[in-house]
Backbone as a printed PyTorch tensor [residue, N CA C, xyz], in Angstrom:
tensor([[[  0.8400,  -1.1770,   0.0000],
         [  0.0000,   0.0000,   0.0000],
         [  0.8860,   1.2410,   0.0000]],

        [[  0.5090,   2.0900,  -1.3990],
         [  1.3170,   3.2280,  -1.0940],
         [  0.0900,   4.7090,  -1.0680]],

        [[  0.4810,   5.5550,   0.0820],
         [ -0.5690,   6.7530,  -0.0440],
         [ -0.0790,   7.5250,  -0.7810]],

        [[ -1.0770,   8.1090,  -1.8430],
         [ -0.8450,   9.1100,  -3.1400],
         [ -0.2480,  10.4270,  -2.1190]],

        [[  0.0140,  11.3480,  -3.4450],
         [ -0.1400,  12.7900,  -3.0640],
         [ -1.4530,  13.2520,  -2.6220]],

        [[ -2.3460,  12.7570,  -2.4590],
         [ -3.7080,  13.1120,  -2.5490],
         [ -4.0890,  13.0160,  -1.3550]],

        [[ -3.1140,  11.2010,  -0.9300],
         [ -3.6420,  11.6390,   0.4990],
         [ -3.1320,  11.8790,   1.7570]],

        [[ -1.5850,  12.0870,   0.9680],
         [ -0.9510,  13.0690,   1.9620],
         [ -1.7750,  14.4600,   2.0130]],

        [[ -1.7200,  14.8980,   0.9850],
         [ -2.1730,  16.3970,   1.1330],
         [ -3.9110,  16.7830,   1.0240]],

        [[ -4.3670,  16.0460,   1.0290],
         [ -5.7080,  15.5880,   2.0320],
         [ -5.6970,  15.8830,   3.5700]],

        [[ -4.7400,  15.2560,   4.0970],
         [ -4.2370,  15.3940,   5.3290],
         [ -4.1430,  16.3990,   6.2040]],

        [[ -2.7910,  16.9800,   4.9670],
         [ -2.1790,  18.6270,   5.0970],
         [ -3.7260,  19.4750,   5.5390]],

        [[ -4.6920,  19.3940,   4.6940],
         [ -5.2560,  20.5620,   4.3360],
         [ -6.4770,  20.1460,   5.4110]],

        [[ -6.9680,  18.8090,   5.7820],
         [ -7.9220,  18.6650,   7.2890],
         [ -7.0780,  19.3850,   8.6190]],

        [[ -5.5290,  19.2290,   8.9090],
         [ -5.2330,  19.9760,   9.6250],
         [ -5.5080,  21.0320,   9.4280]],

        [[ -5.0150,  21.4840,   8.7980],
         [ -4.7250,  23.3970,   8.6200],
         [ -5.7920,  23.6650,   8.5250]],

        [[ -7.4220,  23.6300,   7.8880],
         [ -8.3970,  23.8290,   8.8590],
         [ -8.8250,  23.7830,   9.8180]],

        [[ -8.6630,  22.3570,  10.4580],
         [ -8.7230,  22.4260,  12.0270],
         [ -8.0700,  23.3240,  12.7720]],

        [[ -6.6780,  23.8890,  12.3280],
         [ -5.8900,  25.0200,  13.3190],
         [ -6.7480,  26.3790,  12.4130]],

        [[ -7.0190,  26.6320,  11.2250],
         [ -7.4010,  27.8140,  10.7870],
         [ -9.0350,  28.2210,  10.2330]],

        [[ -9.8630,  27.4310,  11.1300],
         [-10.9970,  27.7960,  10.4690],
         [-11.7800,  26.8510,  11.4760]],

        [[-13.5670,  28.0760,  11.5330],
         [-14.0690,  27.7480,  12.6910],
         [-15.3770,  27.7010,  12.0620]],

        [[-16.8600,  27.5570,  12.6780],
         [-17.8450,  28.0190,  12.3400],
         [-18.0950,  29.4820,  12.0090]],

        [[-17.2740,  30.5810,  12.6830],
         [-17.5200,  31.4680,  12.6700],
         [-16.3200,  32.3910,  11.1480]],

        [[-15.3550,  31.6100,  11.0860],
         [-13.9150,  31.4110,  10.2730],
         [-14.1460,  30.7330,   9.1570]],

        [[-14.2280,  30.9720,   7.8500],
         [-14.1490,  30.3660,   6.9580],
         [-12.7720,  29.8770,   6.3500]],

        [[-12.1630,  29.6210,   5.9850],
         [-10.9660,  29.3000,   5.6090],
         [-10.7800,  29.3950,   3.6420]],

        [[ -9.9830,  30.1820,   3.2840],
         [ -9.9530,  30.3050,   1.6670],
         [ -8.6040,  29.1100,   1.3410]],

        [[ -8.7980,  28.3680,   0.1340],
         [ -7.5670,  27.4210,  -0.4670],
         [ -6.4120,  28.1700,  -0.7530]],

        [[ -6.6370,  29.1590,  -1.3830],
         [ -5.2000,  30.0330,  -1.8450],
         [ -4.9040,  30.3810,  -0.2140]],

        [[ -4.9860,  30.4750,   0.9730],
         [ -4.2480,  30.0870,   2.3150],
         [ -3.7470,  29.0110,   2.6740]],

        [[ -4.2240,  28.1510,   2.6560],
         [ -4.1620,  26.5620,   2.7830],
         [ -2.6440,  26.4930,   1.6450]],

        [[ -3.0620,  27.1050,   0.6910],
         [ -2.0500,  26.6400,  -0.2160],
         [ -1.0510,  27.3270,   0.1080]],

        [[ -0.8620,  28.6620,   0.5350],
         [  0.4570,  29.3340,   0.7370],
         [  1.0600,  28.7440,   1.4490]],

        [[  0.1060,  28.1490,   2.7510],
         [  0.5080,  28.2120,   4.2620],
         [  1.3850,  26.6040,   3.8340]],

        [[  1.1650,  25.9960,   3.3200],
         [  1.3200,  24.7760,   2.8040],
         [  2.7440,  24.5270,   2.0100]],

        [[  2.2990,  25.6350,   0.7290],
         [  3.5200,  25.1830,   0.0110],
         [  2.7980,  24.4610,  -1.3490]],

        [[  1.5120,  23.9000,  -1.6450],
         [  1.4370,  23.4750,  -2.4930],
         [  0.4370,  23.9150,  -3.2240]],

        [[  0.2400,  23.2720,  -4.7240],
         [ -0.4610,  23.9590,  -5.7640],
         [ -2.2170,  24.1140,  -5.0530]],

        [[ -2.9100,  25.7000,  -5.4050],
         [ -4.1620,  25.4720,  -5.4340],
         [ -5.1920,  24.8380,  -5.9930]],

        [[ -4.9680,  24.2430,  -7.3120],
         [ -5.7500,  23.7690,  -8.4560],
         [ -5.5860,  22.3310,  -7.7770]],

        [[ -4.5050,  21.8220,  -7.7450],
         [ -4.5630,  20.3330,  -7.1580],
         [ -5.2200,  20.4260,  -5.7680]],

        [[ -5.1180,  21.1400,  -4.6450],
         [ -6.0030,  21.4170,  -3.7730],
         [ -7.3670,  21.4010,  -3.7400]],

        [[ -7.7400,  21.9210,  -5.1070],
         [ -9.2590,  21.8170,  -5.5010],
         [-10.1080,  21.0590,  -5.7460]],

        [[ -9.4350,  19.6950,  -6.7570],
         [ -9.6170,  18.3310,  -6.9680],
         [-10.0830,  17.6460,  -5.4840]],

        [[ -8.9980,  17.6960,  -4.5710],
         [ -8.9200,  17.0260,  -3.0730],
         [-10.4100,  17.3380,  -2.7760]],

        [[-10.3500,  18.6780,  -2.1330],
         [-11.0530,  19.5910,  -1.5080],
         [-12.4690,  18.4020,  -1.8300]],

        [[-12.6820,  18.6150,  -3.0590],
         [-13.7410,  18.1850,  -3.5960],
         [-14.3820,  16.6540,  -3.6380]],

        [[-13.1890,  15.7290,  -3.4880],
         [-14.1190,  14.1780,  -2.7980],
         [-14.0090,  14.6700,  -1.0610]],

        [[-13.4180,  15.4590,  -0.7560],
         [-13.3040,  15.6090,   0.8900],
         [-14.7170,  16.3370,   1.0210]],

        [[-15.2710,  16.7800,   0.3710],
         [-16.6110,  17.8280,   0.7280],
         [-17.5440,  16.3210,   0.2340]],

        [[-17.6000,  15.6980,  -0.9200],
         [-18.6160,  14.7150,  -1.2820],
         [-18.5120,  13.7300,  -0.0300]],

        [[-17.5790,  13.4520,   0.5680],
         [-17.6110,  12.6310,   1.9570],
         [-17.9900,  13.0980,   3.2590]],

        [[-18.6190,  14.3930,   2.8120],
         [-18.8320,  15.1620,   4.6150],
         [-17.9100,  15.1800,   4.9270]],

        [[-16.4290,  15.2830,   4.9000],
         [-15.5840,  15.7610,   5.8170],
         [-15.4340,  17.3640,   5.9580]],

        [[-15.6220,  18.1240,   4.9330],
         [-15.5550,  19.2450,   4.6810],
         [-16.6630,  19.8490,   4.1080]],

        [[-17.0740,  21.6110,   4.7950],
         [-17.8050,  22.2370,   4.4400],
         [-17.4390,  23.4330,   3.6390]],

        [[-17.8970,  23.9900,   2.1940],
         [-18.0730,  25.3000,   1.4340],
         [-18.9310,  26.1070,   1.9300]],

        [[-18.9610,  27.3630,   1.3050],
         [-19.7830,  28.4760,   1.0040],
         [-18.9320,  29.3010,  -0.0900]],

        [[-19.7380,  29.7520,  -0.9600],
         [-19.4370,  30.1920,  -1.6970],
         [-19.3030,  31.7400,  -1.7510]],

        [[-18.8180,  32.7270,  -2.3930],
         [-18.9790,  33.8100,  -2.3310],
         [-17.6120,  34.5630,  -2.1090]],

        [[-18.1560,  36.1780,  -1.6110],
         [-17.1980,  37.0310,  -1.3820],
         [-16.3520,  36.6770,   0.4200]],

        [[-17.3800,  36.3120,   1.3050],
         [-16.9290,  35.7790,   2.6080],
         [-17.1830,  34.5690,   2.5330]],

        [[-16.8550,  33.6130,   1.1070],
         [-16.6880,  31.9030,   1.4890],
         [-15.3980,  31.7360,   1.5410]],

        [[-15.2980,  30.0560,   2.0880],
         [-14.3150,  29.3620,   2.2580],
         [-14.7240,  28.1960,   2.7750]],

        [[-13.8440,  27.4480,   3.8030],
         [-13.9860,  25.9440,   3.6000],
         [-14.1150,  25.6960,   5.2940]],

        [[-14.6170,  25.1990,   6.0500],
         [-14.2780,  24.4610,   7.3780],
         [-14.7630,  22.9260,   7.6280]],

        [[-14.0370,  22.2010,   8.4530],
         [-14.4500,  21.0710,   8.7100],
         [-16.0000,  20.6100,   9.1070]],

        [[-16.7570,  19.7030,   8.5900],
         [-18.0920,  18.8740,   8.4810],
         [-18.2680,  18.7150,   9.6740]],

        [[-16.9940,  18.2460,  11.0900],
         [-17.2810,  17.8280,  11.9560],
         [-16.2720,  18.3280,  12.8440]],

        [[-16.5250,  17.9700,  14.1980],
         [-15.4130,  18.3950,  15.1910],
         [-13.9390,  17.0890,  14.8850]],

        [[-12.9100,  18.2540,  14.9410],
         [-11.5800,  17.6640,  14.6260],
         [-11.6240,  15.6670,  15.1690]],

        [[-12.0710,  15.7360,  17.0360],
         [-12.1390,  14.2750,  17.5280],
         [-12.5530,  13.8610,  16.6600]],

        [[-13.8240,  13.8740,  15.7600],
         [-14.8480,  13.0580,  14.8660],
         [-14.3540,  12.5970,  13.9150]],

        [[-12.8820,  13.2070,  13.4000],
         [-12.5650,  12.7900,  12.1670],
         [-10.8020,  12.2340,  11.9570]],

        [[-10.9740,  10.8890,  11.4510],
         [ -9.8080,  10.0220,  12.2360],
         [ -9.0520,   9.9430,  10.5650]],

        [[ -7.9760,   9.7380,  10.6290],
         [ -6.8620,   9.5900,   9.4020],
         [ -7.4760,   8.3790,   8.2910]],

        [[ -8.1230,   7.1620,   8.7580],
         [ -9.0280,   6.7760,   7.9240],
         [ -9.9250,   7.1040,   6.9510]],

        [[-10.8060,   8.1460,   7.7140],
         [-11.6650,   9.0700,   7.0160],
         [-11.4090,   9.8570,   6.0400]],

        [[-10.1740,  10.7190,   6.6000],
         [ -9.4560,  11.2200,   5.0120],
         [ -8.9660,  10.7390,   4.2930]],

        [[ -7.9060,   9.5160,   4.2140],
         [ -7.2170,   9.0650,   3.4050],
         [ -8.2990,   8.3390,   2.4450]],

        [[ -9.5530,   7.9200,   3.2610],
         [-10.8240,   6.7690,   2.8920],
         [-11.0330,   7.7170,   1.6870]],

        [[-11.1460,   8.9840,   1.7500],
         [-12.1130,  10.2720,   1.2390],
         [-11.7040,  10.3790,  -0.2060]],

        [[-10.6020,  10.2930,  -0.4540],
         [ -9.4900,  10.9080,  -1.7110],
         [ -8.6100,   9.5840,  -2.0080]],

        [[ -8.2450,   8.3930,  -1.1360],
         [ -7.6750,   6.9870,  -2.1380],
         [ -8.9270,   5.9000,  -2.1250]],

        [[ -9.7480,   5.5740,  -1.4410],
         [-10.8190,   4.7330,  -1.7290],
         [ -9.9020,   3.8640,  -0.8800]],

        [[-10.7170,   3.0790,  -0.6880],
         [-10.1040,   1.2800,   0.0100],
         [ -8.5840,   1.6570,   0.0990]],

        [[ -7.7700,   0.9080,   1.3700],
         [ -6.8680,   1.2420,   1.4070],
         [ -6.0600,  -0.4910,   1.6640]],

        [[ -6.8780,  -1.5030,   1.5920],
         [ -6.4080,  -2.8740,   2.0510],
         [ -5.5060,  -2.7180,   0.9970]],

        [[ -4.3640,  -4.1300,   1.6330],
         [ -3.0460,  -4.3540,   0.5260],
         [ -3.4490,  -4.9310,  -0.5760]],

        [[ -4.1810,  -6.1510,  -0.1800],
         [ -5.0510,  -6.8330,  -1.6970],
         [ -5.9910,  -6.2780,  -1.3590]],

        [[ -6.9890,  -6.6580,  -2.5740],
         [ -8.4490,  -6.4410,  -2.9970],
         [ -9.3150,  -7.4970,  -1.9100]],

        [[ -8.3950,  -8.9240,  -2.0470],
         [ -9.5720, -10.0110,  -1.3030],
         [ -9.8980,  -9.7340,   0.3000]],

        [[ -9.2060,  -8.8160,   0.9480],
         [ -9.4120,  -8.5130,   2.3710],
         [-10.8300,  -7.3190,   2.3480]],

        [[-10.8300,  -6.8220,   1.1110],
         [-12.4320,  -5.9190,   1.2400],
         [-13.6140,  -6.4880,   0.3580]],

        [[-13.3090,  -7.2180,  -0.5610],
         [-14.2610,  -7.7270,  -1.5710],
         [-14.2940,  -8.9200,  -2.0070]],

        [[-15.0720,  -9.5180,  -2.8780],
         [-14.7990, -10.4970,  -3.5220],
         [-13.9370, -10.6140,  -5.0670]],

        [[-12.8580, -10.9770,  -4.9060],
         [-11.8570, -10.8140,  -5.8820],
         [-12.2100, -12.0910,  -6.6900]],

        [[-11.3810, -12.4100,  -7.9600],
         [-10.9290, -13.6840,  -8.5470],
         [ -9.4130, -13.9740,  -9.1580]],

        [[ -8.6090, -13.7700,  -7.9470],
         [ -7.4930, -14.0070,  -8.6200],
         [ -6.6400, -14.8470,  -8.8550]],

        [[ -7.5630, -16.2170,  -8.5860],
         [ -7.3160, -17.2790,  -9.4600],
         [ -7.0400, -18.1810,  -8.2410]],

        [[ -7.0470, -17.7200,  -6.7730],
         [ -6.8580, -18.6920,  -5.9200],
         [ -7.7370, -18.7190,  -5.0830]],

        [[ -8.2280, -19.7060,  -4.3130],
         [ -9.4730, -20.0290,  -3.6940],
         [ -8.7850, -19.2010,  -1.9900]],

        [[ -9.7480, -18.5030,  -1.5270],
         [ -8.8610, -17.9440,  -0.2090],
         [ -8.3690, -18.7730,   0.8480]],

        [[ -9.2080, -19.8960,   0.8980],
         [ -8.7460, -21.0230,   1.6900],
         [ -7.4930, -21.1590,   1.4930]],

        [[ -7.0040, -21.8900,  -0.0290],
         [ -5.7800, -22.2560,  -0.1390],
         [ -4.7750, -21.1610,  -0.2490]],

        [[ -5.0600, -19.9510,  -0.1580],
         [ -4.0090, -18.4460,  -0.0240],
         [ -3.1960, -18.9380,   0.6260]],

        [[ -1.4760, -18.7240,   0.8640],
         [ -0.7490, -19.1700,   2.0760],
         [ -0.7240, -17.6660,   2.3920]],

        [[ -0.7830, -17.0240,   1.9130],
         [  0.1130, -15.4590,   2.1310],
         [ -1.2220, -14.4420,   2.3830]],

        [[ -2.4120, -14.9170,   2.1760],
         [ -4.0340, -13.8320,   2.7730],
         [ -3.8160, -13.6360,   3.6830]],

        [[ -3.0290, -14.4550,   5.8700],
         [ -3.1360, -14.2490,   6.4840],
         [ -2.0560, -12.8600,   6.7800]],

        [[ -0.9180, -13.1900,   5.6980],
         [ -0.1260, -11.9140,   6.3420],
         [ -0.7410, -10.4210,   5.9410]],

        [[ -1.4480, -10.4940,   4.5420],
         [ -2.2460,  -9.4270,   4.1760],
         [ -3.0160,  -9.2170,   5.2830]],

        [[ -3.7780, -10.2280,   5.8270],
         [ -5.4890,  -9.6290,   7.1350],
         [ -4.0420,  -9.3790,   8.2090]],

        [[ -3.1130,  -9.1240,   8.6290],
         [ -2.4790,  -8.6790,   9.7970],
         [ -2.1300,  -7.4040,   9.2950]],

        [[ -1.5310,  -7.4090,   8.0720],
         [ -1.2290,  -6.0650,   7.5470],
         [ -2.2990,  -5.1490,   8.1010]],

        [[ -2.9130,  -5.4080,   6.9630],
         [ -4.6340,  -4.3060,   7.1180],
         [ -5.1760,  -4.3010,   8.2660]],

        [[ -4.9590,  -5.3250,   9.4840],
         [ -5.3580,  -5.0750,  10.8360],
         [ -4.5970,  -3.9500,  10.9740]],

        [[ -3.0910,  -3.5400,  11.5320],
         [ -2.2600,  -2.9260,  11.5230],
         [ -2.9170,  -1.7270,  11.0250]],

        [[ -3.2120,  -1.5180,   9.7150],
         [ -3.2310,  -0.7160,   8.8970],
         [ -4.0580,   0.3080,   9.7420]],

        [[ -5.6530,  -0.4640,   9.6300],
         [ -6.5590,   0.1620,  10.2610],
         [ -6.7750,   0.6320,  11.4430]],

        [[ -6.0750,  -0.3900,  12.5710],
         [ -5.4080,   0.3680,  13.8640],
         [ -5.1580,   1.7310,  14.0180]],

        [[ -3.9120,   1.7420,  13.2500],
         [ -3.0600,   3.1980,  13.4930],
         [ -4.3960,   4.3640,  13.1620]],

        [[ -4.6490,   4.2680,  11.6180],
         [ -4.9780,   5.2020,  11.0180],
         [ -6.9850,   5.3910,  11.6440]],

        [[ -7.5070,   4.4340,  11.9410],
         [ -8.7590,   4.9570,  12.9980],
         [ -8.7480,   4.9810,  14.2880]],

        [[ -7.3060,   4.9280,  14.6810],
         [ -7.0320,   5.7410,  16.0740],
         [ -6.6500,   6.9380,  15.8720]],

        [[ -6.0040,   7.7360,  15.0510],
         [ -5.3910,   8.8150,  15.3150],
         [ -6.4030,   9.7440,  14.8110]],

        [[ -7.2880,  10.9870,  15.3920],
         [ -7.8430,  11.7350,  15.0380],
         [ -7.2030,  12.8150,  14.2290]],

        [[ -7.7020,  13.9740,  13.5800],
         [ -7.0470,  15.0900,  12.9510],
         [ -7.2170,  15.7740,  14.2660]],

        [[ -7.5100,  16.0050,  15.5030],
         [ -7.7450,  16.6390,  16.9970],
         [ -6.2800,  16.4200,  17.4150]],

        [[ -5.7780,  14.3710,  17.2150],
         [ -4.2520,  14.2830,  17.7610],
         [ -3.4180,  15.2810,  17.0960]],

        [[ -3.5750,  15.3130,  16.0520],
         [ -2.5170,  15.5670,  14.9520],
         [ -2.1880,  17.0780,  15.4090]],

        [[ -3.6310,  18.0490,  15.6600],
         [ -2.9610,  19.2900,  15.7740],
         [ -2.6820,  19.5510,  16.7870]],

        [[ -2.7260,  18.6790,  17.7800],
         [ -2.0050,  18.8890,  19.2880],
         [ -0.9660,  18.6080,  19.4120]],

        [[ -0.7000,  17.1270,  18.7970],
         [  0.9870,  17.5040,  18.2150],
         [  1.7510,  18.5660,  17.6590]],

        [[  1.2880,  19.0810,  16.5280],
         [  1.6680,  20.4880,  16.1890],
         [  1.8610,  21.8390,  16.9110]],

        [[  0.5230,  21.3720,  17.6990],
         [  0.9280,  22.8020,  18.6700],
         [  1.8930,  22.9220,  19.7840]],

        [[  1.7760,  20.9150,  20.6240],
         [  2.8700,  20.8720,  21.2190],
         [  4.1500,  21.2960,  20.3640]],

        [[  4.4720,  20.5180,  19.7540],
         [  5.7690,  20.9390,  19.0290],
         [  6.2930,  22.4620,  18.7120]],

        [[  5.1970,  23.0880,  18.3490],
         [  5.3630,  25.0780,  18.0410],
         [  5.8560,  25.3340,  19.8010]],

        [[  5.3490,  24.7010,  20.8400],
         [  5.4550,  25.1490,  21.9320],
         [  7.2260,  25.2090,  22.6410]],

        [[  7.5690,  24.1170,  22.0200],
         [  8.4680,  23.5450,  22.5540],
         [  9.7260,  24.1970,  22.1420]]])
């Protein structure tokens, strides 16, 4: 399993709302993007399965911009990466029904895949975007 640019910087951009944008705070992409470092147009693409998944809210206009769907706790590294790569198992046969020519019974190597993706899913629906910017802020503190 490798995570795109997409959903690294998926990532990037659920933090930096969570530190820069409130109900009351809208947040604009050309910020996100300065504050960041990376392109706005590719930002836009993201932005956009991250809003079709409820993770993220628009408004449009002269005072729009973007803030998070939900409170930072609510929304775990799963959720985003889920949002912008789709399925994240190593094979296909640990989420679906595949045919790749071997019966799963006789798989020798399916069990190390279902430990992988245990693993996998561990880390990434434990860690909220809430941890992430408390790390950050610890760290600015320090």
């Amino acid at each position: 399993m490798r995570i795109s640019t997409k959903g690294t910087y998926a990532l990037e951009i659920i933090v930096d709302l969570a530190m820069h944008s409130s109900e009351e705070h809208l947040e604009q992409l050309k910020n996100i993007a300065a504050r960041r470092g990376l392109s706005e147009k590719y930002l836009e693409r993201i932005v956009k399965a991250m809003k079709n998944e409820n993770l993220i809210l628009s408004t449009r206009g002269a005072m729009g911009g973007y803030r998070l769907a939900r409170r930072p706790e609510d929304i775990t590294v799963l959720d985003v990466l889920r949002s912008v790569e789709g399925e994240l198992a190593p094979v296909e046969c640990l989420t679906k029904e595949t045919d790749c020519g071997i019966a799963c019974e006789d798989c020798v190597t399916r069990g190390v895949w279902a430990d992988m993706w245990r693993e996998i899913l561990s880390v990434t629906d434990d860690v909220s975007v809430a941890d992430i910017t408390k790390e950050v802020v610890d760290r600015a503190g320090k």
